[in-house]
C-alpha distance (Angstrom), angle and dihedral (degrees) to the residues before:
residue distance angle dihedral
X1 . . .
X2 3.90 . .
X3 3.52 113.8 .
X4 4.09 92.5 -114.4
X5 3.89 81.2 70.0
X6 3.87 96.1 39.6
X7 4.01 90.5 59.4
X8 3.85 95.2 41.3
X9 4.12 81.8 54.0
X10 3.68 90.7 47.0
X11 3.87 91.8 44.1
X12 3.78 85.5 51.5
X13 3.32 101.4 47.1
X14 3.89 90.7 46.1
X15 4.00 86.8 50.9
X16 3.96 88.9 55.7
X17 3.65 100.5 42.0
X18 4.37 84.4 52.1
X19 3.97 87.6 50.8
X20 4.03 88.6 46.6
X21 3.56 91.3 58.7
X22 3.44 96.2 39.4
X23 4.11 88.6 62.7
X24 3.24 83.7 46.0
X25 3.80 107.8 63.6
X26 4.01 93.1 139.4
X27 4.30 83.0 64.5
X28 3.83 96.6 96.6
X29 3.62 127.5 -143.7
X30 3.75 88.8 -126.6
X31 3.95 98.0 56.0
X32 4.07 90.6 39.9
X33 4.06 74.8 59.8
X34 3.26 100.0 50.8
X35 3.63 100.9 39.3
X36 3.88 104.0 36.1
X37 3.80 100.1 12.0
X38 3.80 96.8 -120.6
X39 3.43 141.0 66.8
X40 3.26 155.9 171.4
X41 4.06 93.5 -52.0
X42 3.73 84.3 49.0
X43 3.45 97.8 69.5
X44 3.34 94.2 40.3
X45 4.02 93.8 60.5
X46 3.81 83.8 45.4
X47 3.70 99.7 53.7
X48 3.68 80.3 51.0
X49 3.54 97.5 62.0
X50 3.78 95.1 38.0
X51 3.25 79.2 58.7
X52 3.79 91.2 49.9
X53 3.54 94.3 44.3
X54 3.57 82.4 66.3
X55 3.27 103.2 50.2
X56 3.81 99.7 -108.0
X57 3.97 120.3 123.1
X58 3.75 110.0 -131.7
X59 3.56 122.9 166.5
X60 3.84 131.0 -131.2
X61 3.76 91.8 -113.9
X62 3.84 90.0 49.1
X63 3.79 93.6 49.7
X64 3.76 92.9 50.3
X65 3.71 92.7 47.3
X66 3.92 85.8 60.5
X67 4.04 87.7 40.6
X68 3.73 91.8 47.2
X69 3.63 105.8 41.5
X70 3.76 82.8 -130.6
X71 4.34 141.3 38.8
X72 3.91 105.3 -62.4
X73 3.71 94.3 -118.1
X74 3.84 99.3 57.6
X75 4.06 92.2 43.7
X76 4.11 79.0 50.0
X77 3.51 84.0 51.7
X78 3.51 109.2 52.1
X79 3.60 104.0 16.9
X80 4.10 106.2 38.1
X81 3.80 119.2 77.0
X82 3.74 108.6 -170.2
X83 3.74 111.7 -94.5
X84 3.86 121.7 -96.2
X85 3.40 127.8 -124.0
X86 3.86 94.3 -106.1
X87 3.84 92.2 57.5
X88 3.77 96.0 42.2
X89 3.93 83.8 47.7
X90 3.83 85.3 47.5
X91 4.23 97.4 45.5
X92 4.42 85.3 49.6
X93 4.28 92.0 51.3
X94 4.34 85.3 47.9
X95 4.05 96.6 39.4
X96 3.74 87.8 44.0
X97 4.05 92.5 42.4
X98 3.42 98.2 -125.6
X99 4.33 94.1 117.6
């Protein structure tokens, strides 16, 4: 596979995995984090240094626009229920390696 092919896979893949999540509002940030160890903020600090890496300035906001589908504070809005105490309780074992 040449690599013109490899980044229209990767750009493909990236594309689907963004739609996934986007049918899948009720998937929170907090239980991507404690089950995968990213999220949805994740790849929007990554698409920020690709973009970086590249030596175009994107901002957070910008990059989580594109993640989102939509600015960060309405998704937070409509989409983001604050986090329970069994998930927060959850996200501290994983951060602190002890799950």
């Amino acid at each position: 596979m040449n690599s013109e092919t490899q980044t229209e896979l990767d750009a493909a893949v990236l594309r689907r995995l963004l739609r996934h999540l986007d049918e899948n509002k009720d998937v929170q940030n907090i239980e991507l984090m404690i089950l995968a160890k990213f999220c949805r903020n994740c790849l929007s600090k990554w698409y920020v240094a690709a973009a970086a890496e590249r030596g175009l300035e994107m901002g957070i906001e910008e990059a989580r626009e594109r993640i989102y589908g939509m600015p960060y504070a309405q998704w937070k809005r409509d989409h983001q229920p604050p986090a329970t105490e069994d998930q927060l309780r959850r996200f501290d074992a994983v951060s602190e390696g002890r799950e």
